[in-house]
Backbone as CSV, one residue per row, in Angstrom:
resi,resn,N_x,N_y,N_z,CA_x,CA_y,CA_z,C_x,C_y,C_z
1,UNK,23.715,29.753,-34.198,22.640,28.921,-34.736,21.656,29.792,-35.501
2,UNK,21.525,28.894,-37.036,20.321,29.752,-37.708,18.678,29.379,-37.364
3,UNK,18.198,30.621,-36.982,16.514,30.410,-37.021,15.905,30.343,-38.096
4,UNK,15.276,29.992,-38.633,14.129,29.667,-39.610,13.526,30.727,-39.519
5,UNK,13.125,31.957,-40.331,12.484,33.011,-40.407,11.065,32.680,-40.982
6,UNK,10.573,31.722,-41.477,9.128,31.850,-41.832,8.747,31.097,-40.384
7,UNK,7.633,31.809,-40.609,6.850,31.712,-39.521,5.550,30.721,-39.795
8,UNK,5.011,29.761,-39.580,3.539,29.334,-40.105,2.996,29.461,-39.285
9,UNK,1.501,29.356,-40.616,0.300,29.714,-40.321,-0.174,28.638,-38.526
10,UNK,-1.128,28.670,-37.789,-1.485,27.928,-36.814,-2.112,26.727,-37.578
11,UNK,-2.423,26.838,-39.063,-2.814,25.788,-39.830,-1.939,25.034,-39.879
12,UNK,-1.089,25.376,-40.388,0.457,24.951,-41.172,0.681,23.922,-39.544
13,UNK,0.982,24.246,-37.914,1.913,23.987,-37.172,1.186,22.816,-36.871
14,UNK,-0.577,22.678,-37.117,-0.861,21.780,-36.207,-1.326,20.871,-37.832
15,UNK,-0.874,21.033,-38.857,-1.063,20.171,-39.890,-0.074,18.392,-39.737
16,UNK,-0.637,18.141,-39.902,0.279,16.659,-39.745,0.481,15.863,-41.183
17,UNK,-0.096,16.606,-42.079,0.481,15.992,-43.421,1.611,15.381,-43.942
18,UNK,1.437,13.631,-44.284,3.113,13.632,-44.569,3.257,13.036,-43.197
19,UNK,3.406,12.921,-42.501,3.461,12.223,-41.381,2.881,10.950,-40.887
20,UNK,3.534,9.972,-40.431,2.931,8.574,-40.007,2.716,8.620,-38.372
21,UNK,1.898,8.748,-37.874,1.498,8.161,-36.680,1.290,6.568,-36.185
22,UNK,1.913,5.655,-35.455,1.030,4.823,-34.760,0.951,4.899,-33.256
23,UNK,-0.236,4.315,-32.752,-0.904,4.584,-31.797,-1.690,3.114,-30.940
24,UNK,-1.011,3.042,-29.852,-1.174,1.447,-29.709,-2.450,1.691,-28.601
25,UNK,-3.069,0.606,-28.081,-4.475,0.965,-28.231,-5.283,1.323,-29.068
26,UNK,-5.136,1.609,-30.125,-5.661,2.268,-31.167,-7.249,2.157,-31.285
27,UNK,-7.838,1.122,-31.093,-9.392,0.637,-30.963,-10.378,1.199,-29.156
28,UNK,-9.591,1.501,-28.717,-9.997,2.276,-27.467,-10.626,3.017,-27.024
29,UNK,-11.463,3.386,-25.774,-12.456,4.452,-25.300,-11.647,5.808,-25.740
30,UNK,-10.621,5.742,-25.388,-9.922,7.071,-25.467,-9.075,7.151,-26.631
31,UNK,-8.501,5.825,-27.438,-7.974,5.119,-28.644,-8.586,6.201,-29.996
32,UNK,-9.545,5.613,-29.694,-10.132,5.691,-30.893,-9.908,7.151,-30.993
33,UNK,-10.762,7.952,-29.843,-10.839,9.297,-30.143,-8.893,10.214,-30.721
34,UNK,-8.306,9.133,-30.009,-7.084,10.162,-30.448,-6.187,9.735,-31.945
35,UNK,-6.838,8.331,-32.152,-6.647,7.967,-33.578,-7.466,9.118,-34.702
36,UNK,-8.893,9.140,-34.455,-9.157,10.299,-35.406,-9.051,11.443,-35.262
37,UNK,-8.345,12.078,-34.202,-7.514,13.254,-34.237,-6.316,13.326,-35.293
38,UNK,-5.847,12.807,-35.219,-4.581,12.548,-35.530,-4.685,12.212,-37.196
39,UNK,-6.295,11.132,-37.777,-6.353,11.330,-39.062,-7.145,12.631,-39.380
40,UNK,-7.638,13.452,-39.423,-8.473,14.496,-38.954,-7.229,15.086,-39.478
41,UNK,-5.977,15.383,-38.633,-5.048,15.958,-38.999,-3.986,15.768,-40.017
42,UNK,-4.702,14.632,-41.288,-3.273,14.499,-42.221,-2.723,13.432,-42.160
43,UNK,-2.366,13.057,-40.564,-1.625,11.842,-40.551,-2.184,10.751,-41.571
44,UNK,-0.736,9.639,-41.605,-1.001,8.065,-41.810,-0.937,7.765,-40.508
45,UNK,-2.353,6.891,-40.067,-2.493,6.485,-39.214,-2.279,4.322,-39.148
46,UNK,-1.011,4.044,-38.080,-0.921,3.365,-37.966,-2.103,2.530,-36.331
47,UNK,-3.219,1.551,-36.424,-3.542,1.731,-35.501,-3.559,0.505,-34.602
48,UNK,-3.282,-0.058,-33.828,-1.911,-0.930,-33.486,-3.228,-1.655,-32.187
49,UNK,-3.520,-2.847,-31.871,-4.450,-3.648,-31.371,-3.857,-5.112,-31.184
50,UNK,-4.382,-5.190,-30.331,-4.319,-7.068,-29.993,-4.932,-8.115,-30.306
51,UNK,-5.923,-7.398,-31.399,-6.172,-8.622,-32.267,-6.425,-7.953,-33.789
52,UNK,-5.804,-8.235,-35.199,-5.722,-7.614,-36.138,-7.263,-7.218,-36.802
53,UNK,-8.211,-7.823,-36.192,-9.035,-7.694,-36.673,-9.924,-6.231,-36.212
54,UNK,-9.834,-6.241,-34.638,-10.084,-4.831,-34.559,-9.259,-4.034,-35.013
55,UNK,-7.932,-4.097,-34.854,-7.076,-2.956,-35.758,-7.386,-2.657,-36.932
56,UNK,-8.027,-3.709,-37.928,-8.244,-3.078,-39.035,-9.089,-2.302,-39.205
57,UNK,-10.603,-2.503,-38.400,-11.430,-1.991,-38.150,-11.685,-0.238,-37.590
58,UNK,-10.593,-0.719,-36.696,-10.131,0.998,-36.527,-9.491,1.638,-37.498
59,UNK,-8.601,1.277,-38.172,-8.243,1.785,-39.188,-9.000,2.583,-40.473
60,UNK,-9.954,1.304,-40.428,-11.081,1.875,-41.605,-12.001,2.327,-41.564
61,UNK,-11.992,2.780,-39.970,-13.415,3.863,-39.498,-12.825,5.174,-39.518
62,UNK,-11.800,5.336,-39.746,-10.690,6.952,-40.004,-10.874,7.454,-41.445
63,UNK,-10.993,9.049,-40.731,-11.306,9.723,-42.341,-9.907,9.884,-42.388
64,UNK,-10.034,9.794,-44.155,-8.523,9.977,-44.931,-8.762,11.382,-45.641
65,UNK,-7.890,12.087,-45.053,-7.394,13.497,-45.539,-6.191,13.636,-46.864
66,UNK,-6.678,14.182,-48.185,-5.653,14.062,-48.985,-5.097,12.704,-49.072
67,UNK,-3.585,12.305,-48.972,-3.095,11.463,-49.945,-2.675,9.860,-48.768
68,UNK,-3.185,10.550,-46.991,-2.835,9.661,-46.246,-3.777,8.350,-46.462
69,UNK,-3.104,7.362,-45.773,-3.643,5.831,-45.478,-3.186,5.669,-43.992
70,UNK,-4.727,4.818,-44.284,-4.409,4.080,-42.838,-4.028,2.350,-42.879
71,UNK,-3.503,2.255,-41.614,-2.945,0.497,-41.692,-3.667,0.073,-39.910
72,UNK,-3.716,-1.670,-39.914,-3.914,-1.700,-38.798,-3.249,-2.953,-38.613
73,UNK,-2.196,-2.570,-37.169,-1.331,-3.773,-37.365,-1.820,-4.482,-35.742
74,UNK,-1.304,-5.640,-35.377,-1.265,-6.471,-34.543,-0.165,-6.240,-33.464
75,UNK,-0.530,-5.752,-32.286,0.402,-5.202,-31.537,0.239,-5.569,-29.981
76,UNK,0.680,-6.477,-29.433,0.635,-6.679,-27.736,1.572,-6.136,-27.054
77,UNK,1.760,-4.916,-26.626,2.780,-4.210,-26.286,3.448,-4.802,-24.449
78,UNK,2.556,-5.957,-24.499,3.020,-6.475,-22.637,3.763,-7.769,-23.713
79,UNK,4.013,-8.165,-24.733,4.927,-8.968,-25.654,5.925,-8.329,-25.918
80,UNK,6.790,-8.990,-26.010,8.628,-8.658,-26.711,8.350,-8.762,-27.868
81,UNK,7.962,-10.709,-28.124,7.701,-10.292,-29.718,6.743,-9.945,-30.421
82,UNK,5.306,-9.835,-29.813,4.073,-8.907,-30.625,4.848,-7.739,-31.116
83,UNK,5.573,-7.006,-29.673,5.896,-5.399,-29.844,6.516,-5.286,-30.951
84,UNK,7.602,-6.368,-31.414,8.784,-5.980,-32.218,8.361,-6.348,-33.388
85,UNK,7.316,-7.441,-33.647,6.959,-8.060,-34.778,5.549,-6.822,-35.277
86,UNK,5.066,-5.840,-34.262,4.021,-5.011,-34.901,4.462,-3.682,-35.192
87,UNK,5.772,-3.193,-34.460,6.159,-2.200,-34.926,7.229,-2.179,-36.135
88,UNK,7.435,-3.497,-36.570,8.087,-3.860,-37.891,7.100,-4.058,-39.097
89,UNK,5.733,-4.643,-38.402,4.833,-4.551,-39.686,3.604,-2.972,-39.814
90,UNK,4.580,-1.786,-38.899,3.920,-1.249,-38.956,4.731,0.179,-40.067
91,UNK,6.202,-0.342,-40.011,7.107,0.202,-40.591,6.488,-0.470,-42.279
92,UNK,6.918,-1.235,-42.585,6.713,-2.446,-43.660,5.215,-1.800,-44.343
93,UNK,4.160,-1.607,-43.653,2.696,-1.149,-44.323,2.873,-0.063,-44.681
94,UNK,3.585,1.238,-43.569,3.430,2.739,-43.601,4.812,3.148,-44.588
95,UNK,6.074,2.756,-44.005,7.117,2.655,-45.051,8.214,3.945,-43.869
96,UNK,7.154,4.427,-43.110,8.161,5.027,-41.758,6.863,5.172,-40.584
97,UNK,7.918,5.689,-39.352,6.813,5.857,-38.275,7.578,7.199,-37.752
98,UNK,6.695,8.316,-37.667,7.329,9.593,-37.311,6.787,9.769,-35.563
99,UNK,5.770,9.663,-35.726,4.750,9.947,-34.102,4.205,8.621,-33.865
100,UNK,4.751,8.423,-32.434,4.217,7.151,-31.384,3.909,7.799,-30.303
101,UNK,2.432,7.267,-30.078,1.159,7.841,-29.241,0.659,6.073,-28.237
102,UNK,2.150,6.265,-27.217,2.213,5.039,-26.455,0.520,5.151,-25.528
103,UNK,-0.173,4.544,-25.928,-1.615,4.710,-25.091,-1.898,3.370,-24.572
104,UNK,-1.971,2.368,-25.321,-1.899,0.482,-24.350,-1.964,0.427,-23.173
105,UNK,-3.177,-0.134,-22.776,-3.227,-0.141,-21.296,-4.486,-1.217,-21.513
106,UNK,-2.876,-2.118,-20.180,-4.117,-3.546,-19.605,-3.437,-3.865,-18.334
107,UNK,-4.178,-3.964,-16.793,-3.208,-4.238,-15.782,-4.851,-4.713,-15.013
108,UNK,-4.761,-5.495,-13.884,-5.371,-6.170,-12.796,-6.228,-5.237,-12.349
109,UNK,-7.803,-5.380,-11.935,-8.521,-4.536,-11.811,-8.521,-4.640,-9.587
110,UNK,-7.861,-5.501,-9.448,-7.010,-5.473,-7.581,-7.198,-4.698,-7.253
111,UNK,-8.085,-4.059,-6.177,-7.257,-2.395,-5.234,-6.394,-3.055,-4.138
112,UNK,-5.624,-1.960,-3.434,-4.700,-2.532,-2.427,-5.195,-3.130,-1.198
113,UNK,-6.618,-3.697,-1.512,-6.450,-4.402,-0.641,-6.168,-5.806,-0.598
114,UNK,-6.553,-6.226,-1.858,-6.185,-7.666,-2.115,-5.283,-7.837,-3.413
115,UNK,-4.671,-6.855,-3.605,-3.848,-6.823,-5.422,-2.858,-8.027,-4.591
116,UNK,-2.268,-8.491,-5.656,-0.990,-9.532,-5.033,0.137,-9.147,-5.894
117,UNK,1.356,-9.355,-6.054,2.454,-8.752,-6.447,2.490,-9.018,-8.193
118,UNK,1.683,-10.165,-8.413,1.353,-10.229,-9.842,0.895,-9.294,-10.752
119,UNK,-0.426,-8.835,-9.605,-1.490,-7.846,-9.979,-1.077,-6.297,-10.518
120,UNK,0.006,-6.478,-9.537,0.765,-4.875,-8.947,1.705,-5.354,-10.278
121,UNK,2.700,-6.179,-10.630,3.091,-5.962,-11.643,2.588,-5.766,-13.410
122,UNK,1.166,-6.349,-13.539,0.260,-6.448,-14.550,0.434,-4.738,-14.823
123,UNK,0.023,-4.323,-14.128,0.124,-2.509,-14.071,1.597,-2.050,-14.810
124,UNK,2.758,-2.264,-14.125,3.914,-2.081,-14.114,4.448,-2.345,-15.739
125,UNK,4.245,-3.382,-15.871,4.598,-4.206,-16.946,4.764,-2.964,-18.310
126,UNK,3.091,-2.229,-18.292,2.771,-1.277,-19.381,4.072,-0.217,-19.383
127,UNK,4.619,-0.134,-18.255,5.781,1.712,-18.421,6.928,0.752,-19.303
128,UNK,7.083,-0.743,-18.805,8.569,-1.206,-19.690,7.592,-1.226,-20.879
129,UNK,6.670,-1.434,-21.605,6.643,-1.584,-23.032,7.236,-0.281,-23.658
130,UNK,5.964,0.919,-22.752,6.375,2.100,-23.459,7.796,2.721,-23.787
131,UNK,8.724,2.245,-22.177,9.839,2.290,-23.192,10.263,1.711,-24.037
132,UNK,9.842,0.344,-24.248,10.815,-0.068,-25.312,10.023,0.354,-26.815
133,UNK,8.770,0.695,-27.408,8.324,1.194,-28.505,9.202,2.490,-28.302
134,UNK,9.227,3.286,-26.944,9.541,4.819,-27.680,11.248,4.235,-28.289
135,UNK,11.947,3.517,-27.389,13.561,3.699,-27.999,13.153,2.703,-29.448
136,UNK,12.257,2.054,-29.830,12.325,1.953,-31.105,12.139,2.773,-32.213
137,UNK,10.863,3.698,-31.644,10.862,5.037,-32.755,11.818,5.673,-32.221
138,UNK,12.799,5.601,-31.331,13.837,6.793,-31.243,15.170,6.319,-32.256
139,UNK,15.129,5.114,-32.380,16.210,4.133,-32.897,16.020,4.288,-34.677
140,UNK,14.514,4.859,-34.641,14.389,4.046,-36.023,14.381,5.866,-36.795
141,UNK,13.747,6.553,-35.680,13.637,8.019,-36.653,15.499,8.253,-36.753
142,UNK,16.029,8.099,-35.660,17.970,8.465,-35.645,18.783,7.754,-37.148
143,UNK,18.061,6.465,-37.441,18.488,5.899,-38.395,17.880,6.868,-39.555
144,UNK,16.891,7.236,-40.039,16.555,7.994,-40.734,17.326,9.431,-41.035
145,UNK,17.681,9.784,-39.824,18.692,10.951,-40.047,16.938,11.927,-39.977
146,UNK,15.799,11.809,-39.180,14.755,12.154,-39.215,14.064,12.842,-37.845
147,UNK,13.432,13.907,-37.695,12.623,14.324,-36.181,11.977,12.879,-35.474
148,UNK,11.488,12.921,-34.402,10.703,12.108,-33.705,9.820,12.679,-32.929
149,UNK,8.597,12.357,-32.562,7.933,13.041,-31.463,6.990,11.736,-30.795
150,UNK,7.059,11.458,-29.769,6.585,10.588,-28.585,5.318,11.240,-27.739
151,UNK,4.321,10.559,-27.824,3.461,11.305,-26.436,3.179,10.201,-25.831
152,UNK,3.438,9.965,-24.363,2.768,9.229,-23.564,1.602,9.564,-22.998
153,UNK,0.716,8.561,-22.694,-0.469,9.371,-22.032,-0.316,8.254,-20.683
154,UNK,-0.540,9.334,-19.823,-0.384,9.357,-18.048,-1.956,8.904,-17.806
155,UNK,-2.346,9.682,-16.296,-2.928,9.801,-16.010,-3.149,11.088,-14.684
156,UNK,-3.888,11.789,-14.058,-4.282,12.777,-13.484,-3.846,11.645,-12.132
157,UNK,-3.859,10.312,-12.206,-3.728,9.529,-11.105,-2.364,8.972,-11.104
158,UNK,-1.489,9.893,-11.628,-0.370,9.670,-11.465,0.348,10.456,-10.651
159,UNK,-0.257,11.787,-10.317,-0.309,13.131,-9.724,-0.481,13.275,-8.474
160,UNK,-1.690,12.906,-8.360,-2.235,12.357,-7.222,-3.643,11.170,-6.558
161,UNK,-3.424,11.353,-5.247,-4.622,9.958,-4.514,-5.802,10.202,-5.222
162,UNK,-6.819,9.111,-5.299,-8.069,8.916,-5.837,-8.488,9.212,-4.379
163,UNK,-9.749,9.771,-4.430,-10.595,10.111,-3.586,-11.029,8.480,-2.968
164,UNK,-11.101,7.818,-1.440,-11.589,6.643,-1.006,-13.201,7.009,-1.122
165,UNK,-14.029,7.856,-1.071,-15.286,7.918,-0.130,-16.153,7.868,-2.218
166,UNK,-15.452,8.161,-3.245,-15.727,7.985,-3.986,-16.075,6.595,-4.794
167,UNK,-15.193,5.772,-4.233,-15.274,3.990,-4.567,-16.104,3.625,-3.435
168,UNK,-16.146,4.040,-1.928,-16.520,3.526,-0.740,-18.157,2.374,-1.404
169,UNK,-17.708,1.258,-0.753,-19.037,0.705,-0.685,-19.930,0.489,-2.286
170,UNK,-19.329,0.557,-3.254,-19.780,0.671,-4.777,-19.118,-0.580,-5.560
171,UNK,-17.866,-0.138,-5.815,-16.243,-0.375,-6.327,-15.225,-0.762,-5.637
172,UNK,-14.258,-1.543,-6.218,-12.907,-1.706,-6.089,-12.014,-0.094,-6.024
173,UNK,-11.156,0.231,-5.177,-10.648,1.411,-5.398,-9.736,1.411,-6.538
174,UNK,-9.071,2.686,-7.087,-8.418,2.262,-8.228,-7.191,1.723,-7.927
175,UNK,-6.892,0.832,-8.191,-5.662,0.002,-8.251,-4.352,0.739,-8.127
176,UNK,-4.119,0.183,-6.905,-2.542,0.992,-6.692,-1.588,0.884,-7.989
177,UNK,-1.151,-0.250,-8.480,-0.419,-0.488,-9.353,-0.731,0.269,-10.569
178,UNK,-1.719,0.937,-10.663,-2.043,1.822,-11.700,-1.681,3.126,-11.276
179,UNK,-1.182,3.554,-9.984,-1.292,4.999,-9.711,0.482,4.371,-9.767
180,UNK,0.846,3.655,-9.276,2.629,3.501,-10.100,2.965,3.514,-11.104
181,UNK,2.226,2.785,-11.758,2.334,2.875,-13.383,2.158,4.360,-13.904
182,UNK,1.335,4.956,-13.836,1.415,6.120,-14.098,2.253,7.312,-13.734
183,UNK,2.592,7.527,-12.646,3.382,8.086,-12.319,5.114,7.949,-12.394
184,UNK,4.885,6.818,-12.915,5.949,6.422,-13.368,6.255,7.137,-14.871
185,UNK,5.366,6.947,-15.666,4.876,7.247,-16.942,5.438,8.677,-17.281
186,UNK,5.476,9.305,-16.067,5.396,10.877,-16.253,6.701,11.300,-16.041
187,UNK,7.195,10.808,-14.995,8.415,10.517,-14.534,9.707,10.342,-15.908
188,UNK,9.277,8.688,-16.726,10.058,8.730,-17.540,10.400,9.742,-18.677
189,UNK,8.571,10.224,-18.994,8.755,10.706,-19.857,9.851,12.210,-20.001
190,UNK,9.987,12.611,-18.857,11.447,14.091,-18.451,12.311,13.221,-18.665
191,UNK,12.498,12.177,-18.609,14.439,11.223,-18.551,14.303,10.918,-19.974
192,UNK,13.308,10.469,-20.673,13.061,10.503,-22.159,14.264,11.500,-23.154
193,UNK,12.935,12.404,-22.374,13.166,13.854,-23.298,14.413,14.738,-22.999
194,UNK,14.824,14.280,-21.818,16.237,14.602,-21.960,17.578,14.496,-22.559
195,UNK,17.608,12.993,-22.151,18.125,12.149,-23.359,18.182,11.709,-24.502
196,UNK,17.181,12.308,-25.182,16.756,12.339,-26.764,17.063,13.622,-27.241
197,UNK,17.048,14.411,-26.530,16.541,15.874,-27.312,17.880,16.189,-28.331
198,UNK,18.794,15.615,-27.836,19.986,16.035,-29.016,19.791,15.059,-30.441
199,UNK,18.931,14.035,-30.090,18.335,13.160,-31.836,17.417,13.375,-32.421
200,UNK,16.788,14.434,-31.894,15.645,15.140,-32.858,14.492,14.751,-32.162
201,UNK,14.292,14.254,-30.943,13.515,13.190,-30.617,12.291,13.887,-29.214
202,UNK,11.323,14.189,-29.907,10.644,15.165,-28.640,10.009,14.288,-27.551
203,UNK,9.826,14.115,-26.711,9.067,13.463,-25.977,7.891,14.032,-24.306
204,UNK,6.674,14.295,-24.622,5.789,14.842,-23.919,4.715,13.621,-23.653
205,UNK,3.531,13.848,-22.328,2.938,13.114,-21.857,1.615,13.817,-21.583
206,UNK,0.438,13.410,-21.961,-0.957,13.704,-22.048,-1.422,12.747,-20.666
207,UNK,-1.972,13.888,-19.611,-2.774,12.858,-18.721,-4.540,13.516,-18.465
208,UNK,-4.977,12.619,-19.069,-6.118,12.666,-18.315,-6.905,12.756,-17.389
209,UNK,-7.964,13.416,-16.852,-8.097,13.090,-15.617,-9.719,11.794,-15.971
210,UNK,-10.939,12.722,-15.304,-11.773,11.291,-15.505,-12.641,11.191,-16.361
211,UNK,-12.473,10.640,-17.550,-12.856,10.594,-18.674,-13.733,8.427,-18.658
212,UNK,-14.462,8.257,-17.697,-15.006,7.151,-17.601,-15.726,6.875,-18.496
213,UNK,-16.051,5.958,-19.208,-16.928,4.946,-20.008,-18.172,4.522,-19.857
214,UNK,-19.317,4.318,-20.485,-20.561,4.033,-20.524,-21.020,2.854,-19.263
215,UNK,-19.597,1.908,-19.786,-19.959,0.591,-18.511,-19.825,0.942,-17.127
216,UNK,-19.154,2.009,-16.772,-18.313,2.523,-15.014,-19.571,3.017,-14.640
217,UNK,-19.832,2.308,-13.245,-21.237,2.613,-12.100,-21.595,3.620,-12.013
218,UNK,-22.389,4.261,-12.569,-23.180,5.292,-12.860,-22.531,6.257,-11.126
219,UNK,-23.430,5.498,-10.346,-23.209,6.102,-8.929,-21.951,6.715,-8.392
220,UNK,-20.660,5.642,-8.894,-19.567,6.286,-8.795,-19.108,7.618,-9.555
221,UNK,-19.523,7.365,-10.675,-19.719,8.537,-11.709,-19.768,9.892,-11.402
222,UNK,-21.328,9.395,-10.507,-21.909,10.813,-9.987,-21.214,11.430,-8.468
223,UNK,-20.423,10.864,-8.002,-19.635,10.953,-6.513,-18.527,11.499,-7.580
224,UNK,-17.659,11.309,-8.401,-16.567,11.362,-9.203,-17.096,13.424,-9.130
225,UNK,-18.100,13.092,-10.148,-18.583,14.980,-10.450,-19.094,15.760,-9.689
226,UNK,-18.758,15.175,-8.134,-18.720,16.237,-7.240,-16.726,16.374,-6.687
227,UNK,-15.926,16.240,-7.762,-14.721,16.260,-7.170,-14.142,17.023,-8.215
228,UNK,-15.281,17.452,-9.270,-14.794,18.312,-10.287,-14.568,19.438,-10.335
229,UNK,-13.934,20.529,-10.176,-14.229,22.053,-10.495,-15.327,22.191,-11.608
230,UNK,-15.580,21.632,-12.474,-16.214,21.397,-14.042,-17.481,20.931,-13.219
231,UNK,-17.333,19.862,-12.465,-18.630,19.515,-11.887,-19.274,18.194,-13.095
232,UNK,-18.646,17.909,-13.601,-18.913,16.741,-15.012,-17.505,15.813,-14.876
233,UNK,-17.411,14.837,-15.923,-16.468,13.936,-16.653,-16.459,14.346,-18.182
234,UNK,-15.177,14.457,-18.247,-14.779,14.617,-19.577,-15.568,13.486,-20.620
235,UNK,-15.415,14.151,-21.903,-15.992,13.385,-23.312,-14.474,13.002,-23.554
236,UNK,-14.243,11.805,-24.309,-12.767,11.784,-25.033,-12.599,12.702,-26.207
237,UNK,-13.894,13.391,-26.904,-13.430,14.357,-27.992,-12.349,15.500,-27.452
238,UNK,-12.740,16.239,-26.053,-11.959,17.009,-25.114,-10.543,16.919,-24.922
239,UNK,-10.002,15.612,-25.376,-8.543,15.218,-25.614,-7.884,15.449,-27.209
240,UNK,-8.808,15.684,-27.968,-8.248,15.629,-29.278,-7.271,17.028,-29.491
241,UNK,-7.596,17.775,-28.627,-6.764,19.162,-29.455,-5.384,18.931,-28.793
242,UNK,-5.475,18.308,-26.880,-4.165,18.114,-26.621,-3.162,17.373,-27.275
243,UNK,-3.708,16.525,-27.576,-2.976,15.349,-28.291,-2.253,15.685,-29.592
244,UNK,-3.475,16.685,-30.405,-2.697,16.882,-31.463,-1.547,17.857,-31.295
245,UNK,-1.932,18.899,-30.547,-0.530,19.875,-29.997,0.310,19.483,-29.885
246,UNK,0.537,17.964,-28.777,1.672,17.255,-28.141,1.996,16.820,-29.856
247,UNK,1.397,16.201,-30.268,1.790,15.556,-31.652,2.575,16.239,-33.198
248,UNK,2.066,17.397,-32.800,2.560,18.348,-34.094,3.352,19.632,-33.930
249,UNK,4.092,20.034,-34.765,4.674,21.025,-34.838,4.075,22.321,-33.684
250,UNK,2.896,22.461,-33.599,2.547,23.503,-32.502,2.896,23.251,-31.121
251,UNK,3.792,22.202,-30.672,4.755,21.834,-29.974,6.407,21.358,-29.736
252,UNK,6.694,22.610,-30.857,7.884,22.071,-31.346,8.540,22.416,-30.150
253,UNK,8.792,23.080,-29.489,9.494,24.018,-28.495,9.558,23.338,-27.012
254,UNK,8.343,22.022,-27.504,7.955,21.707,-26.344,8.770,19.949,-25.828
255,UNK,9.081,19.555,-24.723,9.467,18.442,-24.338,9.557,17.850,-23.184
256,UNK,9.116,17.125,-22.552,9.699,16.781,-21.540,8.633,16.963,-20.536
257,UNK,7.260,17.485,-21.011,6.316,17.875,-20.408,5.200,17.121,-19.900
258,UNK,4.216,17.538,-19.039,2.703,16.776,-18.561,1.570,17.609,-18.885
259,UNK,1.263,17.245,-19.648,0.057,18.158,-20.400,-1.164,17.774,-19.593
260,UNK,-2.033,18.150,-18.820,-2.944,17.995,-17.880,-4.261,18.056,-18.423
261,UNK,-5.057,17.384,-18.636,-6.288,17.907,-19.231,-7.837,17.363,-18.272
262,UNK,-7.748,17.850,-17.127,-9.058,16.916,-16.176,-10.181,17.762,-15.228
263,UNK,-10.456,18.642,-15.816,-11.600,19.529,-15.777,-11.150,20.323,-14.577
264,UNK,-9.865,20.650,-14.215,-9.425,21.152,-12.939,-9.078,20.278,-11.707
265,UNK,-9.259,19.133,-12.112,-9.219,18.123,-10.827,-7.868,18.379,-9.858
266,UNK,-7.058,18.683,-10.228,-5.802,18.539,-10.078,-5.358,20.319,-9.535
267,UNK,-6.358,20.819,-9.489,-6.092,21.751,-9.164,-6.383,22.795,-7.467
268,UNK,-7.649,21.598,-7.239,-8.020,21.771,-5.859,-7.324,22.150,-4.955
């Protein structure tokens, strides 16, 4: 086997020029931030929502680098036919899709003590979409005779238990069906990348740890950042460099992986 003797620049590996991204969630706490990573980097950003109107919106809050565009398509990824009808109009706008950045997430806010098997599947539901978008970009880059690269994003609570004394008496604990779902997530993504890797087809997984939102109970918040090594909660800007790594050439080598990013949590 021949190696490729040029070497690029660290510019060059994590450049995404020429490249189509979509990214479902795309309008999201954590969405957004990894949508303008990703235009930031070159990409055409496809940015994929459940109602077209925020998608477009996200779309057109992205800086355009050089000669890329952005699109924003209509995408319910817990749908058969949203999924198939948005990753066809996402082909159709962009004209290909190189990088899918499976991020969509909607499941029952239940902890185990009262989730009911509905609840627990609402969670579940999200790992079958992600497979079926990734075997569509795996289906659709193979038809191309083209690379692929997949990132799922996990969670740090796929890894392991949420702290109880942290929800105690505040909150709902976090939803079991979410610590399946995720771990599931991580799981597939090694059977992915195994099974792809001979179609060009990379597949790695970004998990977060606690990167909470303006609306989440302050109090819990502050119980959360005593479980930190960091001693804080992540910003979602803090995800942009993983994402783009997992996403670009400065991960060519790479597959099959859990990219960890949660201020040490996981390391206790």
């Amino acid at each position: 086997m021949s190696l490729n003797t040029h070497e690029p620049t660290v510019q060059e590996l994590f450049d995404l020029t020429g490249q189509v991204a979509l990214i479902t969630g795309g309008t999201g706490y954590l969405g957004t931030a990894f949508s303008h990573a990703l235009a930031e980097a070159g990409a055409s950003v496809v940015v994929a929502s459940r109602t077209q109107t925020r998608a477009d919106e996200g779309a057109a809050s992205l800086p355009v680098v050089g000669d890329a565009k952005h699109f924003g398509v209509t995408l319910d990824h817990k749908n058969d036919t949203s999924t198939k009808d948005g990753f066809n109009a996402a082909l159709e706008a962009a004209g290909q899709v190189d990088i899918l950045i499976n991020n969509g997430q909607s499941g029952a806010a239940n902890d185990l003590t009262d989730a009911t098997r509905e609840d627990f599947e609402s969670h579940l539901a999200n790992a079958s979409a992600y497979f079926v978008l990734a075997r569509m970009l795996r289906d659709h880059v193979v038809g191309r005779s083209a690379a692929g690269n997949i990132v799922m994003i996990g969670s740090m609570y796929g890894m392991v238990a949420s702290y109880p004394d942290a929800y105690d008496q505040l909150v709902a604990a976090s939803p079991v069906g979410y610590h399946a779902l995720k771990g599931g997530v991580i799981h597939m993504t090694r059977h992915l990348a195994i099974y792809w890797a001979d179609d060009n087809v990379r597949v790695n997984c970004l998990s977060p740890g606690p990167f909470p939102n303006e609306n989440v109970n302050q109090e819990m918040v502050a119980r959360l950042c005593t479980k930190s090594p960091l001693g804080r909660m992540g910003l979602p800007y803090e995800l942009k460099g993983a994402l783009l790594y997992l996403a670009s050439r400065a991960s060519s080598y790479t597959t099959g992986q859990n990219l960890v990013v949660d201020g040490g949590w996981t390391s206790w």
